[in-house]
Jmol script that loads the backbone (N, CA, C; Angstrom):
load data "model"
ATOM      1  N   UNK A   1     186.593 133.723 -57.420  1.00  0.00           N
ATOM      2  CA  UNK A   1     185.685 133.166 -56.437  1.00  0.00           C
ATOM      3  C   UNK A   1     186.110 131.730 -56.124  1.00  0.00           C
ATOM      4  N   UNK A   2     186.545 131.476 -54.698  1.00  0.00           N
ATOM      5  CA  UNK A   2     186.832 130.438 -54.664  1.00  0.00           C
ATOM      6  C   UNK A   2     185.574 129.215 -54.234  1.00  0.00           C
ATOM      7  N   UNK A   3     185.663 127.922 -54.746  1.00  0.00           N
ATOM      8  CA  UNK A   3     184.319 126.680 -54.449  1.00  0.00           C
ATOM      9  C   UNK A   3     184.515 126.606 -52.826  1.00  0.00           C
ATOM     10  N   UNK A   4     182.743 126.358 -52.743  1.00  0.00           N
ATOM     11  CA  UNK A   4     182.772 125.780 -51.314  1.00  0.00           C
ATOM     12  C   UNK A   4     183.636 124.456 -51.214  1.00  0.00           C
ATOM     13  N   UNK A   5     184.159 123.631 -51.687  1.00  0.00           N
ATOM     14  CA  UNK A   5     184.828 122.903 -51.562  1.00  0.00           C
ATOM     15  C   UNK A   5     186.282 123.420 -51.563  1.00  0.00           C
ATOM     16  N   UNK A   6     186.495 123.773 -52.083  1.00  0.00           N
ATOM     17  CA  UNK A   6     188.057 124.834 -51.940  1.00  0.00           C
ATOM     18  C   UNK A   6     188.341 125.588 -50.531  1.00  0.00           C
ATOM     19  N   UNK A   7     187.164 125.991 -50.090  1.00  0.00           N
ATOM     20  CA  UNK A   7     187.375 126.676 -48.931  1.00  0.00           C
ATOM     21  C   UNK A   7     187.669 125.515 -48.182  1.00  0.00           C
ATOM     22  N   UNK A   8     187.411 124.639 -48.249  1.00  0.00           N
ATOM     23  CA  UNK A   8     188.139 123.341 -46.984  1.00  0.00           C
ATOM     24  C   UNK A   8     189.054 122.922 -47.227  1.00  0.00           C
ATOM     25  N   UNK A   9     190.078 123.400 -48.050  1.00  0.00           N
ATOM     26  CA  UNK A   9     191.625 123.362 -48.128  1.00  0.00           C
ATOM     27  C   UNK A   9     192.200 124.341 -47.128  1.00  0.00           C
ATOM     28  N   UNK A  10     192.988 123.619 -46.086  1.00  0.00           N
ATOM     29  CA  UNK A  10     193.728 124.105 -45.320  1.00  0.00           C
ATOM     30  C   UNK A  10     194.880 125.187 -45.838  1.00  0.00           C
ATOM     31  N   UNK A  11     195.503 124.372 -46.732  1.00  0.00           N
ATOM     32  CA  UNK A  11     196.395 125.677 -47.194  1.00  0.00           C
ATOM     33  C   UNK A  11     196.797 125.658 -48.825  1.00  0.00           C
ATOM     34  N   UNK A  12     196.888 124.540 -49.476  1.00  0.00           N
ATOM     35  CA  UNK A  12     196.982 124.344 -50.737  1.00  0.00           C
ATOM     36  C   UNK A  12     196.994 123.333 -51.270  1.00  0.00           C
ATOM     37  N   UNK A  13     197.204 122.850 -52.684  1.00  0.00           N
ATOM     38  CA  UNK A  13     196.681 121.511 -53.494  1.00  0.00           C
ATOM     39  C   UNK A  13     198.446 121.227 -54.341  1.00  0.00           C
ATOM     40  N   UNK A  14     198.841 120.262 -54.220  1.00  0.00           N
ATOM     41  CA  UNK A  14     199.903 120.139 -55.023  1.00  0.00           C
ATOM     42  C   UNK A  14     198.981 119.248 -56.794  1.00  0.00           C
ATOM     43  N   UNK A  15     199.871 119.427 -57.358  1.00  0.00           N
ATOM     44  CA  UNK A  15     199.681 118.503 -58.887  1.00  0.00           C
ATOM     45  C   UNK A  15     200.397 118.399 -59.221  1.00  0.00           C
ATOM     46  N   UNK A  16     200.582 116.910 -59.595  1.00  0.00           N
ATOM     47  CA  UNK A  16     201.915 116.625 -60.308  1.00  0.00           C
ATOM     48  C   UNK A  16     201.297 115.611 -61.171  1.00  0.00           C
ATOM     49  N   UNK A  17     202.646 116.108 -62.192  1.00  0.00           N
ATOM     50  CA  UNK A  17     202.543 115.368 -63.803  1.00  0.00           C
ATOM     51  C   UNK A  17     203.573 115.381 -64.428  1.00  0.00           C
ATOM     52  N   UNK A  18     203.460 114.804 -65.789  1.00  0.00           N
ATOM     53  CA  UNK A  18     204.621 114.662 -66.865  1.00  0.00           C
ATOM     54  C   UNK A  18     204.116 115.496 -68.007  1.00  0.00           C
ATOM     55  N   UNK A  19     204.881 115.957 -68.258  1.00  0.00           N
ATOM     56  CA  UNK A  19     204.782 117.040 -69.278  1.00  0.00           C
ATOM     57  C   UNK A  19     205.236 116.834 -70.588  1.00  0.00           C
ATOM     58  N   UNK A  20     205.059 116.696 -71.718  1.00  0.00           N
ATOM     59  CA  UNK A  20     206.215 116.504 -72.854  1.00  0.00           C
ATOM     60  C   UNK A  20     206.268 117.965 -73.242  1.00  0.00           C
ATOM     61  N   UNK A  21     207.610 117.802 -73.246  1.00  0.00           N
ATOM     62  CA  UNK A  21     208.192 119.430 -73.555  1.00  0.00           C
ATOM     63  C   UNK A  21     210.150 119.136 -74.036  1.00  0.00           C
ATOM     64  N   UNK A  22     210.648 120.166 -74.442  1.00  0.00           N
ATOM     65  CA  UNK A  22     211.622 119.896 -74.691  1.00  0.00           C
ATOM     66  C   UNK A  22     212.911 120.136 -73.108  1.00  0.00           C
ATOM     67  N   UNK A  23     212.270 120.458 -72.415  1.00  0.00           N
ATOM     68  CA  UNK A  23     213.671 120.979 -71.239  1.00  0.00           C
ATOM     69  C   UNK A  23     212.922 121.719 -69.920  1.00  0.00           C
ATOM     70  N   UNK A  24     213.091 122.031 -69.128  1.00  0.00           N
ATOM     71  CA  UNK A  24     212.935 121.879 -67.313  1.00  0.00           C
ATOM     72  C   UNK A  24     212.237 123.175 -67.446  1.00  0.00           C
ATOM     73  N   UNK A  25     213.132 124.411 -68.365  1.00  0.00           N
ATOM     74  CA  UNK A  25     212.330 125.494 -68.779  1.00  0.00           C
ATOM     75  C   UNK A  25     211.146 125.921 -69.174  1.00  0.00           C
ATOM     76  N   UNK A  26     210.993 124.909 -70.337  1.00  0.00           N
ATOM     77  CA  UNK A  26     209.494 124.824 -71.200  1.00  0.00           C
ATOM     78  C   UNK A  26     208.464 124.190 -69.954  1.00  0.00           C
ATOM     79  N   UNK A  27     208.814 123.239 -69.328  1.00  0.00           N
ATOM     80  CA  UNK A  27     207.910 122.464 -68.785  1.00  0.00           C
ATOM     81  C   UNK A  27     207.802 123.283 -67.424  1.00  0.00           C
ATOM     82  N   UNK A  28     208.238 123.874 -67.012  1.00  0.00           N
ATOM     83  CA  UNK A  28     207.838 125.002 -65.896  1.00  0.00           C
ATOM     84  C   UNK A  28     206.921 126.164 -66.491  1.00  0.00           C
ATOM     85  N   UNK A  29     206.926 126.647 -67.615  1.00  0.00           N
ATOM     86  CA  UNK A  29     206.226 127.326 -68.377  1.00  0.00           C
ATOM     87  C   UNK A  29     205.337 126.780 -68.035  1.00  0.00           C
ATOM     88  N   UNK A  30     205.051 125.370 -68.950  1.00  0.00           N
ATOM     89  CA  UNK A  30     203.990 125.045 -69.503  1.00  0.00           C
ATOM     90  C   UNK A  30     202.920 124.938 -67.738  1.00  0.00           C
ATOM     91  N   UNK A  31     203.712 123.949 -66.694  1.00  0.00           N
ATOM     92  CA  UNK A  31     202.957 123.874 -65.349  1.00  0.00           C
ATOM     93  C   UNK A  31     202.072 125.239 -65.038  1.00  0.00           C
ATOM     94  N   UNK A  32     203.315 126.010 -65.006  1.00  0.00           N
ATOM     95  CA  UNK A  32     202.612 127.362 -64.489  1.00  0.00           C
ATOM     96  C   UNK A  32     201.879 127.603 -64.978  1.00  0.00           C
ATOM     97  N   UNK A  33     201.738 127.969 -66.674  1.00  0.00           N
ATOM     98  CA  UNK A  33     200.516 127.912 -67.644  1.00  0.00           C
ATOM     99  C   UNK A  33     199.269 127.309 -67.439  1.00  0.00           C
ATOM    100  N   UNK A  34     199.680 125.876 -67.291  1.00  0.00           N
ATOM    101  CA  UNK A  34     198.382 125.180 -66.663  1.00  0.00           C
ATOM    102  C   UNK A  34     197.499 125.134 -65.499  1.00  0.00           C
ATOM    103  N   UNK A  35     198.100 125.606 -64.615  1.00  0.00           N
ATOM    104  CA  UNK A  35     197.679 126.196 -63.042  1.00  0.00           C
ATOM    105  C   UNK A  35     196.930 127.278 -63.289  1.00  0.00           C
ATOM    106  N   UNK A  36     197.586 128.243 -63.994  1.00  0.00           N
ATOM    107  CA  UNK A  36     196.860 129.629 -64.468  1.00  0.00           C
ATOM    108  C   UNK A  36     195.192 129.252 -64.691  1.00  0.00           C
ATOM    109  N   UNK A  37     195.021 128.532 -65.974  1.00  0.00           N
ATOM    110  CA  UNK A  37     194.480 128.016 -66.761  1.00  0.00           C
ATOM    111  C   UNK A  37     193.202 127.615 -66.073  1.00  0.00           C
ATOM    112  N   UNK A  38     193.865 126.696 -64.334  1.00  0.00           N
ATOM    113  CA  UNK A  38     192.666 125.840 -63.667  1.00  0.00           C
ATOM    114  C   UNK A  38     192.246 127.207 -62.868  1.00  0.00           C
ATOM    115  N   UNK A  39     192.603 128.628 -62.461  1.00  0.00           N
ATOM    116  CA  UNK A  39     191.938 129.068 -61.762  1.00  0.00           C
ATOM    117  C   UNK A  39     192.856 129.355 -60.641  1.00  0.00           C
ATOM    118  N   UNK A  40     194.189 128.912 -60.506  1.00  0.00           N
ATOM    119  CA  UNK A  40     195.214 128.968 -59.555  1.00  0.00           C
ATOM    120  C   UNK A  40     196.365 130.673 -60.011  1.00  0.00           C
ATOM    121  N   UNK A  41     196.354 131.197 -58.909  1.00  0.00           N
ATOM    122  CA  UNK A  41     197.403 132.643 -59.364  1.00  0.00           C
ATOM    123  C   UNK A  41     198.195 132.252 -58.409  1.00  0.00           C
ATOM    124  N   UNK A  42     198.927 131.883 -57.450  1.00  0.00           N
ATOM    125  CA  UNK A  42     199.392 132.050 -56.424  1.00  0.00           C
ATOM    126  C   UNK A  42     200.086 130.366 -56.440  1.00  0.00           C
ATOM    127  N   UNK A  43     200.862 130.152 -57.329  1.00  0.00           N
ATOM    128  CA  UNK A  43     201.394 129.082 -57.652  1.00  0.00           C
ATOM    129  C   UNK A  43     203.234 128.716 -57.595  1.00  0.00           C
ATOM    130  N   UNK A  44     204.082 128.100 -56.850  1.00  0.00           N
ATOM    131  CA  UNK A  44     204.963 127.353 -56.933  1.00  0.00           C
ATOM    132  C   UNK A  44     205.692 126.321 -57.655  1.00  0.00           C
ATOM    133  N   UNK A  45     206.251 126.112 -58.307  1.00  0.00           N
ATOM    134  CA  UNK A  45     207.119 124.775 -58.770  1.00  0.00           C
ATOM    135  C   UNK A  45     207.629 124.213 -57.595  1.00  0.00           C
ATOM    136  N   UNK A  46     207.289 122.705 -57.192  1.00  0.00           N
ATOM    137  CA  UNK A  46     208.026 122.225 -56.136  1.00  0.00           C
ATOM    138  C   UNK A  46     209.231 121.463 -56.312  1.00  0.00           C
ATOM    139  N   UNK A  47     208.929 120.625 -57.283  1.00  0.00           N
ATOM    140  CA  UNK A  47     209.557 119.681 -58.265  1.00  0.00           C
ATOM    141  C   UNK A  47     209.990 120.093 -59.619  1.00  0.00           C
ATOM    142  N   UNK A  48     210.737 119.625 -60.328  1.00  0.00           N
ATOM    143  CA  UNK A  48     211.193 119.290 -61.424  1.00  0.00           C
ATOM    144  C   UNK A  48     212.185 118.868 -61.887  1.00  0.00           C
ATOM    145  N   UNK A  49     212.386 117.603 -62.581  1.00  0.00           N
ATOM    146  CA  UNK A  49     213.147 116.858 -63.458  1.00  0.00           C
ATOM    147  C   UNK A  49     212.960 116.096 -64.640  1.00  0.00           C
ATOM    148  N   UNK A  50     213.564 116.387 -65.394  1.00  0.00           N
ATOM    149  CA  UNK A  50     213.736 115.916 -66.456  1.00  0.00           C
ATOM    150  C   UNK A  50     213.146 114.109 -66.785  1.00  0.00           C
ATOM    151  N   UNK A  51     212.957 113.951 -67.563  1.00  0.00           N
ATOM    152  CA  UNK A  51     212.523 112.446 -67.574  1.00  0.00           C
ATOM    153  C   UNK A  51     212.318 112.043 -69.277  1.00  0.00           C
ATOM    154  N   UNK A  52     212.912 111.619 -70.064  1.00  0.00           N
ATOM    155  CA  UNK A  52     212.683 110.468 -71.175  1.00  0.00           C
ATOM    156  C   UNK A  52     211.927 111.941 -72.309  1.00  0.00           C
ATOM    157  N   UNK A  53     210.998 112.100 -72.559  1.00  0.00           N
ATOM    158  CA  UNK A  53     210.467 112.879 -73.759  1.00  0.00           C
ATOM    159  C   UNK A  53     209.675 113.986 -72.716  1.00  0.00           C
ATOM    160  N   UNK A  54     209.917 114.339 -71.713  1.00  0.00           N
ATOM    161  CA  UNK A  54     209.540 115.854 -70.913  1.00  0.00           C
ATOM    162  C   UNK A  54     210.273 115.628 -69.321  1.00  0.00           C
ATOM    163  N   UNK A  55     209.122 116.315 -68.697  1.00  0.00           N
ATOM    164  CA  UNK A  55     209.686 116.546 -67.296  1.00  0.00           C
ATOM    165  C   UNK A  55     208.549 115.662 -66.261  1.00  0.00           C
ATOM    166  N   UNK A  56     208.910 115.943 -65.319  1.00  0.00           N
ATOM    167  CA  UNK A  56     208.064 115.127 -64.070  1.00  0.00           C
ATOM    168  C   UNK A  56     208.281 116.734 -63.165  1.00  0.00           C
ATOM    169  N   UNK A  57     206.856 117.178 -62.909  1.00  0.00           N
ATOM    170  CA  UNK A  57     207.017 118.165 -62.659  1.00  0.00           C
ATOM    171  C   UNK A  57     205.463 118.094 -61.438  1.00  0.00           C
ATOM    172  N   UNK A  58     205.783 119.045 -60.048  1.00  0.00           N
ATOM    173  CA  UNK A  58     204.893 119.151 -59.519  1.00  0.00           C
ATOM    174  C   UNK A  58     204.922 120.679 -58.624  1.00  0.00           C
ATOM    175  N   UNK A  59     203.177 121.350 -58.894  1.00  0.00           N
ATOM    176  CA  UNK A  59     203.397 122.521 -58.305  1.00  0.00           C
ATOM    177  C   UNK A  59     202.500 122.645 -57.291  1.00  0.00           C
ATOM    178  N   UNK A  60     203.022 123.907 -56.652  1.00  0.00           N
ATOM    179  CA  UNK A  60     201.505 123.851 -55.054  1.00  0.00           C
ATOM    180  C   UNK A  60     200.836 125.110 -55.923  1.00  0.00           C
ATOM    181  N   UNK A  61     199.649 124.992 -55.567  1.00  0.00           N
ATOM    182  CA  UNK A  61     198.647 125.932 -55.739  1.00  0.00           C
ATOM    183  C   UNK A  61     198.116 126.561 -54.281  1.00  0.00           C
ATOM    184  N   UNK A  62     198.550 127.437 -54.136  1.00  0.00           N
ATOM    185  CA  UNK A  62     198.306 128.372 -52.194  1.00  0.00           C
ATOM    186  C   UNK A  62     197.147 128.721 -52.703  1.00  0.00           C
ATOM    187  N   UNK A  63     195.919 127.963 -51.501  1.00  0.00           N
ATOM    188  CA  UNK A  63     194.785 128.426 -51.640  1.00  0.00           C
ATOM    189  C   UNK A  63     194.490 129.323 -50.453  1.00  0.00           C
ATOM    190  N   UNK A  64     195.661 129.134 -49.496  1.00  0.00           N
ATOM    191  CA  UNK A  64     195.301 129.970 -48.240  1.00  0.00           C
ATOM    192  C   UNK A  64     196.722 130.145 -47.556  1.00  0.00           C
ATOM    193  N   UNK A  65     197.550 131.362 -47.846  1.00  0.00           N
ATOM    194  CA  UNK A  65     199.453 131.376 -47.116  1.00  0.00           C
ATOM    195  C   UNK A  65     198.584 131.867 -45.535  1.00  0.00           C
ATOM    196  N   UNK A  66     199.780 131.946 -44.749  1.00  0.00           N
ATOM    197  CA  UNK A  66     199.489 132.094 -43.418  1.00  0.00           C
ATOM    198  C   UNK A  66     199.038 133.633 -43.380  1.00  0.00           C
ATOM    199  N   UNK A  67     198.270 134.094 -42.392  1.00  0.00           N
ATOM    200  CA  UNK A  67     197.464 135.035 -42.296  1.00  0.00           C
ATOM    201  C   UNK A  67     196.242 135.654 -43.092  1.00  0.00           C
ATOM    202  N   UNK A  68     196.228 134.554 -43.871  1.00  0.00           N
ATOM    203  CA  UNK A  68     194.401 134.878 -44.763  1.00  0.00           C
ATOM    204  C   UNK A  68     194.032 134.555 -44.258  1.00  0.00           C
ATOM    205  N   UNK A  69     192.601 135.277 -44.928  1.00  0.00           N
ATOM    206  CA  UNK A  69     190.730 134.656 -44.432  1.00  0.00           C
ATOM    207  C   UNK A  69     190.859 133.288 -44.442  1.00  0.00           C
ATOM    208  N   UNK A  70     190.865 132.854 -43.317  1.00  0.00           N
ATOM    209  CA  UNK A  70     190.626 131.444 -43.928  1.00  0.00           C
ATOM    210  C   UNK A  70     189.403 130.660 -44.513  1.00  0.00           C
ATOM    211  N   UNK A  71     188.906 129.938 -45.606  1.00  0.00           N
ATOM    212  CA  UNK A  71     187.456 129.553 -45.875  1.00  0.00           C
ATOM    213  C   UNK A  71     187.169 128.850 -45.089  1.00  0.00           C
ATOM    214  N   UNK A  72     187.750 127.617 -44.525  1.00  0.00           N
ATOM    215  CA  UNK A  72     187.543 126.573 -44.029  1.00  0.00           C
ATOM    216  C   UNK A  72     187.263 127.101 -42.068  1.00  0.00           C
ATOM    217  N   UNK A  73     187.663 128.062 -41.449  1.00  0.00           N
ATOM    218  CA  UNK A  73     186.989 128.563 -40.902  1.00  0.00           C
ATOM    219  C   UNK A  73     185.756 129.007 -40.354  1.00  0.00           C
ATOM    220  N   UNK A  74     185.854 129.569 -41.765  1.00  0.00           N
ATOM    221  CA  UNK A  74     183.936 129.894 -41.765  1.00  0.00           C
ATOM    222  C   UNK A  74     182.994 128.902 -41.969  1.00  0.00           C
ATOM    223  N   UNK A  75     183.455 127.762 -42.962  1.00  0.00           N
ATOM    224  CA  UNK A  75     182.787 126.345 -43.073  1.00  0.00           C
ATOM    225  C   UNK A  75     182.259 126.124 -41.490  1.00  0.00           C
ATOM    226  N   UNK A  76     183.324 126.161 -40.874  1.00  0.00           N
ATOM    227  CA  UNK A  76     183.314 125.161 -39.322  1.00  0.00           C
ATOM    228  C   UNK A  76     182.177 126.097 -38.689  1.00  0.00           C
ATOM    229  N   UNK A  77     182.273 127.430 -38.881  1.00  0.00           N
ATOM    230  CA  UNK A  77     181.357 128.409 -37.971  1.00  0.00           C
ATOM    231  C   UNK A  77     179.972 128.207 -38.574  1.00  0.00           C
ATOM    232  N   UNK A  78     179.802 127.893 -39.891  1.00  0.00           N
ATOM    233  CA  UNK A  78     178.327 127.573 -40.298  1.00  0.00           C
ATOM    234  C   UNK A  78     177.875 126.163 -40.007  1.00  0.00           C
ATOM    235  N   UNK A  79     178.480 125.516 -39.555  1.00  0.00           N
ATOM    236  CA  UNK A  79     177.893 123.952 -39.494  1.00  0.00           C
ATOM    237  C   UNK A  79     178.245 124.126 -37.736  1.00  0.00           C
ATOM    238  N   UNK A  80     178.622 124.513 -36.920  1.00  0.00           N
ATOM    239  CA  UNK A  80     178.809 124.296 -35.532  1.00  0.00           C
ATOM    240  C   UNK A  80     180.003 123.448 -35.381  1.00  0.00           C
ATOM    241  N   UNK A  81     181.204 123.762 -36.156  1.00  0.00           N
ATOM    242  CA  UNK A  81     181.799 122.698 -35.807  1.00  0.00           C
ATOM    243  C   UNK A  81     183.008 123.431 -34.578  1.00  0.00           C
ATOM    244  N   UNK A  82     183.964 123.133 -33.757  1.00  0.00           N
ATOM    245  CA  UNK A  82     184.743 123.679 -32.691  1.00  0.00           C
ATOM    246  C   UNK A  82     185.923 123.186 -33.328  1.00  0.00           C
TER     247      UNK A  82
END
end "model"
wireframe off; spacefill off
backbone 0.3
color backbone group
């Protein structure tokens, strides 16, 4: 179930962070893991590199690819917006 606030995402949320992990591998794990985690299935790695004791890593979370329902749609149709 996605939040009424979620539905006013146009198309998705990036996050980015540093990870401590041992290598680009683990720390793509671990992102994806953590996306899972917030409620996100439909997730990307955009970024990743290495950095000092993990990675610098950032992923999109698709809350809406082209041709879905869109939420933010229906937002606009319940408030009158054009």
């Amino acid at each position: 179930m996605v939040s009424r606030t979620l539905e006013r995402v146009m198309d998705a949320l990036d996050v980015e962070t540093l990870l401590v992990c041992r290598d680009t591998e683990e720390g793509r794990r671990l992102m994806l893991d953590l996306m899972k985690e917030m409620g996100f299935q439909d997730v990307d790695i955009v970024f990743i590199q290495h950095e000092g004791p993990g990675v610098r890593v950032r992923a999109r979370a698709y809350v809406h690819r082209s041709g879905d329902k869109y939420g933010w749609l229906e937002v606009q149709a319940e408030e009158g917006v054009r």
